[in-house]
Kinemage of the C-alpha trace (Angstrom):
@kinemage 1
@onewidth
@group {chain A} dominant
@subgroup {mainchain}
@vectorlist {calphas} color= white
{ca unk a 1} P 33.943 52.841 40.404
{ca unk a 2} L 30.450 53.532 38.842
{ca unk a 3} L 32.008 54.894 35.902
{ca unk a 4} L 33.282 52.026 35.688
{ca unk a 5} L 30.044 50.088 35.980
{ca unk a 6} L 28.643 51.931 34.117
{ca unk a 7} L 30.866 50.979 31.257
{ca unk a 8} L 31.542 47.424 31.995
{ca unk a 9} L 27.627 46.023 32.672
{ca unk a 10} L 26.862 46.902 28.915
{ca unk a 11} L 29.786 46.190 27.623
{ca unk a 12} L 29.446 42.406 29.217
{ca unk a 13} L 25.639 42.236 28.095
{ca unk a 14} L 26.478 43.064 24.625
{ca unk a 15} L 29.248 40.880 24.034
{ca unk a 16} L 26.887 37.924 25.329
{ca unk a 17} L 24.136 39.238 23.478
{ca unk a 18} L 26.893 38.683 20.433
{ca unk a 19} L 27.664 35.637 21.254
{ca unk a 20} L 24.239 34.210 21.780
{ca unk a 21} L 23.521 35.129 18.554
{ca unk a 22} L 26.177 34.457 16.611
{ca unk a 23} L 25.652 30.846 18.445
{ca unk a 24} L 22.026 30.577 17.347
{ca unk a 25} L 23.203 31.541 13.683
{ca unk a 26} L 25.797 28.261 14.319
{ca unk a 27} L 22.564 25.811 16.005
{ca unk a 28} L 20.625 26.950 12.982
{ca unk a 29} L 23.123 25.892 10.269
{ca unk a 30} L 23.982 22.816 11.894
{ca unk a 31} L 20.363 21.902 12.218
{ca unk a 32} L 19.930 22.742 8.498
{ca unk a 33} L 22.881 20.631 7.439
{ca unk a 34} L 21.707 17.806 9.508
{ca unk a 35} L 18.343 17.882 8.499
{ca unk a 36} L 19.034 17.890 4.536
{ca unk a 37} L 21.564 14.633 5.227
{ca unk a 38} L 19.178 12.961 7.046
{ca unk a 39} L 16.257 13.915 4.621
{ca unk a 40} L 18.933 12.417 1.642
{ca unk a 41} L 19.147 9.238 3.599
{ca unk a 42} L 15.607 8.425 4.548
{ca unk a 43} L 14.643 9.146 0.783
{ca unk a 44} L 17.372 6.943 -0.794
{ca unk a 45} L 15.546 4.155 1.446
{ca unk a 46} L 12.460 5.034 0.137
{ca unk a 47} L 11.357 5.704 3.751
{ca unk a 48} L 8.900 8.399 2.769
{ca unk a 49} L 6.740 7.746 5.771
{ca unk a 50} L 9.299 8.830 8.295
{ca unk a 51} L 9.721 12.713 9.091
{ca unk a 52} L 12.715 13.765 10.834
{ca unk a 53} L 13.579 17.344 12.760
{ca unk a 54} L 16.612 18.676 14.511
{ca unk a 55} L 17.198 20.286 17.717
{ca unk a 56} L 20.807 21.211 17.907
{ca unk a 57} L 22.162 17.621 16.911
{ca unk a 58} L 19.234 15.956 18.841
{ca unk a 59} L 16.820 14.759 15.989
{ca unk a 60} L 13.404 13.488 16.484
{ca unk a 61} L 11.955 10.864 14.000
{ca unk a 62} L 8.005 11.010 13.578
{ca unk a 63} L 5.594 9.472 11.022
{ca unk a 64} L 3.590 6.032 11.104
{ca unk a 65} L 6.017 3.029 10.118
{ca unk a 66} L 4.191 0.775 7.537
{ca unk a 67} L 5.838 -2.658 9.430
{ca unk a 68} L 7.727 -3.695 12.773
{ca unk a 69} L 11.045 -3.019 12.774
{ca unk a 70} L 10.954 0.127 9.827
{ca unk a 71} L 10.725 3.357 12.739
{ca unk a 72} L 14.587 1.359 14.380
{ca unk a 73} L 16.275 0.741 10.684
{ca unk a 74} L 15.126 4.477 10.754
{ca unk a 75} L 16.469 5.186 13.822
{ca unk a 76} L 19.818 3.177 12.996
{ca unk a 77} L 20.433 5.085 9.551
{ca unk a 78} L 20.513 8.430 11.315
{ca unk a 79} L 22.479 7.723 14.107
{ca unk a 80} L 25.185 6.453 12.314
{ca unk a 81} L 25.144 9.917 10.465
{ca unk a 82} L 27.976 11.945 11.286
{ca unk a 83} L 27.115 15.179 13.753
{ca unk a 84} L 23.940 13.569 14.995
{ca unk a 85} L 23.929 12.745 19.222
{ca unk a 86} L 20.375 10.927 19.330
{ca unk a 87} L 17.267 9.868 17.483
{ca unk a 88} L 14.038 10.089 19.734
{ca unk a 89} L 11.871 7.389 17.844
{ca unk a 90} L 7.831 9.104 17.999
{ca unk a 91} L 6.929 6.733 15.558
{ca unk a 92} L 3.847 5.395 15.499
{ca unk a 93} L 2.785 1.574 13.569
{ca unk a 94} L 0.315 1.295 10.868
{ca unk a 95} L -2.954 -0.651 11.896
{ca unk a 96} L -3.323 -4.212 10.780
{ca unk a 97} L -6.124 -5.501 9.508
{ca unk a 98} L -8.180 -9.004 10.075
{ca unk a 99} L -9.415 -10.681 7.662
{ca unk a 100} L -7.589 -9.260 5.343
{ca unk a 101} L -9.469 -8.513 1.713
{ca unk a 102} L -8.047 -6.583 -1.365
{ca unk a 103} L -10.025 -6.842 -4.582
{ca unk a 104} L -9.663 -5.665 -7.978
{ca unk a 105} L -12.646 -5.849 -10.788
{ca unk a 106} L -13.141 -4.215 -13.793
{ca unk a 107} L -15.798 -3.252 -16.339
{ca unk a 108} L -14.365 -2.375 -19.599
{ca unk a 109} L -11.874 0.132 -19.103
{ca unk a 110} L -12.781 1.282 -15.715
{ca unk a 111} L -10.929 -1.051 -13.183
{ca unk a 112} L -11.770 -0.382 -9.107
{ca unk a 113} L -9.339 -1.576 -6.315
{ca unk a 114} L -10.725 -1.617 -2.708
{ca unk a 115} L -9.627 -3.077 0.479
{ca unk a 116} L -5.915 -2.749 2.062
{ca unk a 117} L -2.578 -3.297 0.816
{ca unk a 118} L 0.765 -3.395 2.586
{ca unk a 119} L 2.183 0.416 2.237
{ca unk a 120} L 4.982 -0.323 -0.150
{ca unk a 121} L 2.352 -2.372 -2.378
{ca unk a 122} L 0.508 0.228 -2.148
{ca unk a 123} L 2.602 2.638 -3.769
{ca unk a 124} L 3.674 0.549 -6.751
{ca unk a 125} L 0.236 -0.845 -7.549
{ca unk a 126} L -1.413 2.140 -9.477
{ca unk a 127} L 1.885 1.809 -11.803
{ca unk a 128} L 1.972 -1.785 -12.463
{ca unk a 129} L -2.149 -2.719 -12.869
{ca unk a 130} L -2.107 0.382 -15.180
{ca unk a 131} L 0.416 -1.087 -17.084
{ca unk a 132} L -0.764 -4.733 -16.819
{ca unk a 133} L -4.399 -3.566 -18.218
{ca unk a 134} L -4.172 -1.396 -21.281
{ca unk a 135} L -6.278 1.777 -21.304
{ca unk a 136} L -7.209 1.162 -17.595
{ca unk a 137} L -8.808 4.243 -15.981
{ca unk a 138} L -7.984 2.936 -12.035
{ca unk a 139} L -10.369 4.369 -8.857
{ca unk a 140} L -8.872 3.601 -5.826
{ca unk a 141} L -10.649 5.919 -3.358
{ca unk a 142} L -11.388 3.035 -1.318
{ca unk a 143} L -7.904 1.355 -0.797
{ca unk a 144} L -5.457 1.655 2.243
{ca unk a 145} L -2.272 0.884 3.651
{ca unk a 146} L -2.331 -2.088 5.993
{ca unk a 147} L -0.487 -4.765 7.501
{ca unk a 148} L -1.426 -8.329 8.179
{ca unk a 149} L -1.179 -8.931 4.446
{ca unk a 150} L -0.349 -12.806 3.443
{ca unk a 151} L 3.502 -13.297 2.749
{ca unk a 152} L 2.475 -13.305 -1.269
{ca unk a 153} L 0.330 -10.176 -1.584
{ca unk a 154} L 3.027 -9.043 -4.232
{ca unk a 155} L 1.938 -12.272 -6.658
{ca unk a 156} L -1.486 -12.133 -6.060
{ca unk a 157} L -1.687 -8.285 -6.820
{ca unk a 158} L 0.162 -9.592 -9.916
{ca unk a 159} L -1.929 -12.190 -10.974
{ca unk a 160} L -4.794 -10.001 -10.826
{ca unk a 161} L -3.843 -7.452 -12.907
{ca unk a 162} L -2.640 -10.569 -15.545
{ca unk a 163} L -5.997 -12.166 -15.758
{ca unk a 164} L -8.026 -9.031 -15.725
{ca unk a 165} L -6.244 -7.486 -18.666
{ca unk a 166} L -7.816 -10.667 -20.499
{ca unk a 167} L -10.929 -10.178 -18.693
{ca unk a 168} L -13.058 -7.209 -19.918
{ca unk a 169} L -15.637 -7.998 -17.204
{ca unk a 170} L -14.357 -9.641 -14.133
{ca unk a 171} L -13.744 -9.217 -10.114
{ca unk a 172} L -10.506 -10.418 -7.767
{ca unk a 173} L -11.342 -10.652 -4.797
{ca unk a 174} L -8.755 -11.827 -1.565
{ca unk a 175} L -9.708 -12.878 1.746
{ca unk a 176} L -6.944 -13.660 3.926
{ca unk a 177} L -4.978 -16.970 2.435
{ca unk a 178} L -7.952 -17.401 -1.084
{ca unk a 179} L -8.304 -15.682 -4.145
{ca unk a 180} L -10.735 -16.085 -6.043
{ca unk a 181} L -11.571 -14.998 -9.950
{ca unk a 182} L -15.432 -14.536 -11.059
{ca unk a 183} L -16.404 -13.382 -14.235
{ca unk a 184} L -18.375 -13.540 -17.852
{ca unk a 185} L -16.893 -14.995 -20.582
{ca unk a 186} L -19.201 -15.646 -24.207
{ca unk a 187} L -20.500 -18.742 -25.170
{ca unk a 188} L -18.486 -19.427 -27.738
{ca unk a 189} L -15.089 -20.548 -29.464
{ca unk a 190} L -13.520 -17.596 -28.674
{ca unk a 191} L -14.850 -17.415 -25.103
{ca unk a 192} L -13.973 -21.147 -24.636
{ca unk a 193} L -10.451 -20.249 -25.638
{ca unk a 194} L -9.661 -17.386 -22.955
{ca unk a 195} L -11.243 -20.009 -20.207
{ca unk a 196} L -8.691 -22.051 -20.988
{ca unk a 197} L -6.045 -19.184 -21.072
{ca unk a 198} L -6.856 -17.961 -17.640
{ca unk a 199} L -7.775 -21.696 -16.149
{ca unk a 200} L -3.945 -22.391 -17.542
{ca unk a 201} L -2.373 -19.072 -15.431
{ca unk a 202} L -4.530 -19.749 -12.424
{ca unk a 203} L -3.353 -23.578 -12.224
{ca unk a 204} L 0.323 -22.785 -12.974
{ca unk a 205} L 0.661 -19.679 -10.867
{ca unk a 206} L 2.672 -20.465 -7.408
{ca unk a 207} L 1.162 -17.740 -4.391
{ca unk a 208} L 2.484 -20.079 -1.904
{ca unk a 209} L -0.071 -20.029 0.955
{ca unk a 210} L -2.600 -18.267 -1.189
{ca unk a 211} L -4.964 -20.743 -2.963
{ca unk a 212} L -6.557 -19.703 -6.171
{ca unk a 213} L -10.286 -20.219 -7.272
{ca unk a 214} L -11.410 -19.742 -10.945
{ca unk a 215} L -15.378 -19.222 -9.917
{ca unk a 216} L -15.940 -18.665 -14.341
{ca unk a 217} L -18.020 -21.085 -15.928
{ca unk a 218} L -16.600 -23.022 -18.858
{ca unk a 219} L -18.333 -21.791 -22.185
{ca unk a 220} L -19.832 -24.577 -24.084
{ca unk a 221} L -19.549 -23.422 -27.502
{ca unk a 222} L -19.929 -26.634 -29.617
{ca unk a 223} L -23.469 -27.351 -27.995
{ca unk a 224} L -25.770 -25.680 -30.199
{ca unk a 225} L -23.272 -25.618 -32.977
{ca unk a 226} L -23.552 -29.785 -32.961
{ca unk a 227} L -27.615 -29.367 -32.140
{ca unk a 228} L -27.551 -27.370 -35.939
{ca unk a 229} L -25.219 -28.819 -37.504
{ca unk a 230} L -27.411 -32.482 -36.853
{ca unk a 231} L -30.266 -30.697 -38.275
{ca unk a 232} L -28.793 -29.697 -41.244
{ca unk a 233} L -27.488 -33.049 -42.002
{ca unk a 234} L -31.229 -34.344 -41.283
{ca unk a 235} L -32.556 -31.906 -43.704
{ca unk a 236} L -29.684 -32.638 -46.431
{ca unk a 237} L -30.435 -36.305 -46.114
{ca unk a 238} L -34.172 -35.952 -46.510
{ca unk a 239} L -33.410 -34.080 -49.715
{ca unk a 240} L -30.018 -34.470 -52.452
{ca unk a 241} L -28.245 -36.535 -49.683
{ca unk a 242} L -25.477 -34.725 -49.944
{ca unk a 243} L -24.073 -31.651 -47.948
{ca unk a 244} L -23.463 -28.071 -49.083
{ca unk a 245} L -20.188 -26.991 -47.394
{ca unk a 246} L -21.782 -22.921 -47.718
{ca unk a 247} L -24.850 -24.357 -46.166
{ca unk a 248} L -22.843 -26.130 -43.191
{ca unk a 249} L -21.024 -22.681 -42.478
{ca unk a 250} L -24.339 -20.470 -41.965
């Protein structure tokens, strides 16, 4: 009988020892196969903020969610996965911010953002001011994700990067439901002609709730240009009477 033992005992503990590993080599590939699926799925969503791991067919979803209701469309996606039993949601939610201020200015080529911006407009903004503003070298050290944005943070990021890439030295600035537009424009016909470009987008531009203030002075090009051009005609008058049209362009 403890021969027999002696042969059975091992025998047992190695075929379990088998079979626990050969069952570990199964959990492993399944968690593998789950993981890349669910990876797949959370990317084609563009739901880059979420991070998802497996335990058996037990997955856990961590990460901050950029806005109520992302970490449980998450959540949803993956369950509905074949070969995964449940989603534990560790999600946390990304901060909101009150008042909320974004602002974009710019000084030649160098444009600076600051202030907070939803997550997805976050993301997209380098792309599109960059494109909006030709030759744009964009800091943004100072920007974050954040919610509380107004509904039309999308237009008003827009509108920005519009009027700035006519505005070689200018600042938009947002706070909460008002944007408003300062900058330097020359005194002159050309100068006068831009005010009336960007006065034109600013009035005709729809942000909904956000209301938009030009804060640019309108040039007044024609001022001195009338002031000499009355003293030429005084001069003319006081000696052929007659005007030189060379003379009148100086």
């Amino acid at each position: 009988m403890s021969l027999l033992k002696s042969w059975l005992i091992p025998g047992a503990l190695a075929v379990v020892a088998v079979a626990g590993l050969s069952l570990y080599g199964e959990t492993e590939k399944i968690e593998a196969d789950l993981t890349g699926r669910a990876l797949t799925i959370l990317e084609q969503r563009d739901m880059d903020w979420a991070k998802i791991t497996f335990h058996g067919r037990d997955a856990t979803l961590t990460g901050i969610a950029p806005e109520k209701g992302a970490a449980e469309e998450a959540s949803e996606l993956l369950l509905a996965e074949w070969g995964v039993r449940v989603v534990k949601d560790k999600t946390g939610l990304l901060a909101a911010q009150s008042p909320y201020t974004w602002g974009l200015s710019r000084q030649g080529n160098t444009v600076t953002m600051i202030g907070y911006l939803p997550y997805y407009e976050l993301k997209k903004a380098p792309a599109n001011i960059e494109a909006a503003i030709a030759g744009a070298e964009l800091e943004m050290s100072s920007v974050e994700a954040a919610r509380g944005a107004p509904e039309e943070i999308s237009g008003a990021v827009r509108l920005a990067g519009t009027l700035l890439a006519e505005l070689p030295d200018g600042k938009v600035m947002l706070i909460d439901d008002k944007l408003t537009i300062s900058g330097t424009l020359p005194n002159d016909a050309e100068g006068l002609d831009l005010y009336n470009r960007l006065k034109h987008t600013a009035d005709n531009i729809d942000l909904g709730a956000i209301a938009v203030d030009l804060q640019i002075g309108n040039p007044q090009p024609d001022s001195e240009g009338s002031s000499n051009l009355e003293s030429l005609t005084e001069t003319e008058d006081t000696t052929t009477g007659s005007i030189d049209p060379d003379t009148r362009q100086q």
